[in-house]
C-alpha positions as CSV (number, residue, x, y, z in Angstrom):
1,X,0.0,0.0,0.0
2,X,2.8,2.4,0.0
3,X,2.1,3.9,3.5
4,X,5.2,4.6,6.1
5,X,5.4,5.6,9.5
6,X,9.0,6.0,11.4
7,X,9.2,6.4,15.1
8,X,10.4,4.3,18.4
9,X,8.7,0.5,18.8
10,X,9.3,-1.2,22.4
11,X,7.8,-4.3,23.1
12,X,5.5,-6.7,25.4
13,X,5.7,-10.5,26.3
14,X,4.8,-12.5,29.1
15,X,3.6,-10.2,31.3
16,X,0.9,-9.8,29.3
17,X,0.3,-13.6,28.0
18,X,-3.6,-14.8,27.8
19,X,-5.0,-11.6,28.2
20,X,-7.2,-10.4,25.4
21,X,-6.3,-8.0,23.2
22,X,-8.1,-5.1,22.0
23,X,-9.6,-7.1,18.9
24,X,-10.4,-9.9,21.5
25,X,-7.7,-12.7,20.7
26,X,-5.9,-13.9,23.6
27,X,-2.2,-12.0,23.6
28,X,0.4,-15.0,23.1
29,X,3.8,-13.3,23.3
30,X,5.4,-15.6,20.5
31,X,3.0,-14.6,18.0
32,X,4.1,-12.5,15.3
33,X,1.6,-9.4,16.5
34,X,1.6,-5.5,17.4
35,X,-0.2,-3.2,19.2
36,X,-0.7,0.6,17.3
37,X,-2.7,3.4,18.7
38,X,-4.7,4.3,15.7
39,X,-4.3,1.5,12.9
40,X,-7.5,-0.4,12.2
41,X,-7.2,-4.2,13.9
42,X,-6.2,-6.8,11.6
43,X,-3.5,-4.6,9.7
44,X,-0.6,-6.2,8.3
45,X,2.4,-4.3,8.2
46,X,6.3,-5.0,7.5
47,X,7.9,-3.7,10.4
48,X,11.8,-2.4,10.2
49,X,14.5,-2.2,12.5
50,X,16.2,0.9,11.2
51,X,19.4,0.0,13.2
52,X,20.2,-3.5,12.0
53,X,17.9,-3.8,8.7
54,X,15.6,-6.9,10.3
55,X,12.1,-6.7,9.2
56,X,9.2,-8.6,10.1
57,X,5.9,-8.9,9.1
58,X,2.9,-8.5,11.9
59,X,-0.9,-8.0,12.4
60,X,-1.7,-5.3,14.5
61,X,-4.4,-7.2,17.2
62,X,-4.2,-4.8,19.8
63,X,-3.9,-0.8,20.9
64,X,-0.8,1.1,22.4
65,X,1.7,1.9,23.2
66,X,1.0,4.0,25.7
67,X,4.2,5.7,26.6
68,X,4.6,9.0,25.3
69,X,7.0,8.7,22.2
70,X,6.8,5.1,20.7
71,X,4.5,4.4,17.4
72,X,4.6,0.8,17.8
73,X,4.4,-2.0,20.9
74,X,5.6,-5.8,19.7
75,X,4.7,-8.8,20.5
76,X,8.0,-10.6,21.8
77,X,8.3,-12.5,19.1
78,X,8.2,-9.9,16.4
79,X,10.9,-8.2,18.7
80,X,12.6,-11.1,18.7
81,X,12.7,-11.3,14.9
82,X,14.0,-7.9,15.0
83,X,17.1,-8.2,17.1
84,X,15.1,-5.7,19.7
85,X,14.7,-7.2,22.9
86,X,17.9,-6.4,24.7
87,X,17.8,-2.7,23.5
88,X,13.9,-2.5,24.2
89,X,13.0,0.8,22.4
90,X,14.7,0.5,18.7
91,X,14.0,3.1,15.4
92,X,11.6,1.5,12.9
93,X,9.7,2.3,9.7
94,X,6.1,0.4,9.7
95,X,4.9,-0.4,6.1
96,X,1.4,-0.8,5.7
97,X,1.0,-4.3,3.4
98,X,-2.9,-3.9,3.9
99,X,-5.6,-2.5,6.2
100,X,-7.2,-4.4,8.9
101,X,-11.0,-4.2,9.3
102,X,-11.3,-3.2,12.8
103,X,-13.3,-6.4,13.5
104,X,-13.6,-8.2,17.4
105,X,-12.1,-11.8,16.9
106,X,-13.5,-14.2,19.8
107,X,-10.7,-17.1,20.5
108,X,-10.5,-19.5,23.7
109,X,-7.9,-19.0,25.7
110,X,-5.2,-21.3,25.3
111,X,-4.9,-25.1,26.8
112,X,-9.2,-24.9,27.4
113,X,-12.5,-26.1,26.4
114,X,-14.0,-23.0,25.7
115,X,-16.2,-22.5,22.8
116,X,-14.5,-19.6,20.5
117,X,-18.0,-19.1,18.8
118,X,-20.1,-18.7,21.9
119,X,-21.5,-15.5,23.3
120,X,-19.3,-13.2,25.3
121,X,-20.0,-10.8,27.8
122,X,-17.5,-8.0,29.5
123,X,-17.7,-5.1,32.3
124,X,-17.4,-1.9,30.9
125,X,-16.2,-0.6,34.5
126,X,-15.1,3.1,32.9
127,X,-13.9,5.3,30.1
128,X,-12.0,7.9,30.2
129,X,-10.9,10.7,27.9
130,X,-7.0,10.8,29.5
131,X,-5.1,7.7,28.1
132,X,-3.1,7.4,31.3
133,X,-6.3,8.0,33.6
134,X,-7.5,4.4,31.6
135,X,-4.2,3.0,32.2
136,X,-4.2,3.7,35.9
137,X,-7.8,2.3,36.7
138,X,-7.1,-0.8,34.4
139,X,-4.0,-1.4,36.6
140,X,-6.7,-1.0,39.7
141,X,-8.5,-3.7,38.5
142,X,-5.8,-6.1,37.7
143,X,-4.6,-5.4,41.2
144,X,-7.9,-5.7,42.6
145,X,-8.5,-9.4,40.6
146,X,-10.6,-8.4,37.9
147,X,-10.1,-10.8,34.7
148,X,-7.8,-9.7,32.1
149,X,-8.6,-5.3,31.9
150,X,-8.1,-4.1,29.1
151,X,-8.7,-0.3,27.3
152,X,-10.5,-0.6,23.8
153,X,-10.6,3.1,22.0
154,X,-13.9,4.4,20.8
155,X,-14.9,7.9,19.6
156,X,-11.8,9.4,21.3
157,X,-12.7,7.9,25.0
158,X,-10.4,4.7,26.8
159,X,-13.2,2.1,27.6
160,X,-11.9,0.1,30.5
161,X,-13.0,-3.6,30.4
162,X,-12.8,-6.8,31.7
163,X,-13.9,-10.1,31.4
164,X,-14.4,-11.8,29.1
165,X,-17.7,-13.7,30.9
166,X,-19.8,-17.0,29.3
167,X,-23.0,-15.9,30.2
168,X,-24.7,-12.0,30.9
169,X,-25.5,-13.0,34.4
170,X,-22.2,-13.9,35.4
171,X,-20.9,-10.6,33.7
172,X,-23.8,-8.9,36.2
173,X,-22.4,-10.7,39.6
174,X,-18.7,-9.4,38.3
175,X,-20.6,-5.7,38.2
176,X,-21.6,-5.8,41.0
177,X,-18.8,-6.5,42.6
178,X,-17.4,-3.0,41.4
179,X,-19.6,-1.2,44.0
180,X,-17.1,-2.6,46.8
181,X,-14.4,-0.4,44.9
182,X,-17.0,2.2,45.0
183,X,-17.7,2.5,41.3
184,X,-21.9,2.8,40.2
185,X,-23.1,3.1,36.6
186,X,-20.9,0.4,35.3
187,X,-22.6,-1.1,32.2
188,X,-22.3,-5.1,31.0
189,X,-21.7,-5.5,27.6
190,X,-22.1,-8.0,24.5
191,X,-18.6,-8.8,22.9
């Protein structure tokens, strides 16, 4: 397609592993993958290392990065392709090969049972119009125990959910929950 960006890429691994990502797959740091701020989900794109040459070819499943000056998070596997992991934060120049089409992908997490095709339910417990307000109250619910937070962009606000749940009223019990944190108005959600 012709389209370039340059900037700074760091990169995520296990920290992260079997969480979904924004477009709802389950993050498995091996996977040749990206997270981009603005990029529709499902893009392809050849990612270069502007120090060493290295390129890689990755689908962008997921949004970030959220430090100020970076274009591009990795998965560690695409940073491993890349000769990046010791340095962390390398130059690159991100090819668009073609456009995603922003669409939510259900898979089980890995090693169970669980029906990809079924319905999904999540907590919306917040959204927020600061990107590091989001970030701060998802890391309050992973701290707190909620399932796998994670901030989906929409119409220029952070959405912070969690979940994902089998079944709306299980989705309900985790909502209600949220009132011992002191949080009301939290909505439940299809996915």
């Amino acid at each position: 397609m012709g389209s370039v960006e340059r900037g700074n890429a760091s990169w995520y691994g296990e920290e992260f592993a079997n969480r979904p990502t924004a477009n709802g797959e389950i993050f498995i740091p091996s996977k040749l993958t990206a997270a981009h701020r603005t990029l529709p989900l499902g893009t392809v794109a050849d990612v270069t290392n502007e120090r060493n040459g290295r390129t890689v070819r990755v689908r962008v499943n997921d949004r970030g990065p959220f430090i100020a000056g970076r274009v591009l998070d990795l998965s560690k596997g695409a940073a491993e392709e890349l000769d990046a992991i010791r340095a962390g934060v390398v130059p690159v120049s991100i090819a668009i090969v073609s456009l995603g089409d922003n669409k939510y992908r259900r898979e089980a997490p890995p090693g169970t049972d669980e029906d990809p095709t079924a319905s999904t339910w999540a907590v919306q417990a917040g959204a927020f119009g600061s990107e590091e307000n989001a970030v701060a109250f998802r890391e309050r619910l992973a701290g707190a125990g909620y399932p796998n937070p994670w901030i989906e962009e929409y119409q220029g606000l952070r959405r912070v959910k969690f979940g994902p749940y089998t079944g709306r009223s299980k989705a309900e019990e985790a909502r209600d929950s949220l009132g011992a944190l002191g949080l009301a108005g939290v909505l439940v959600v299809y996915r």
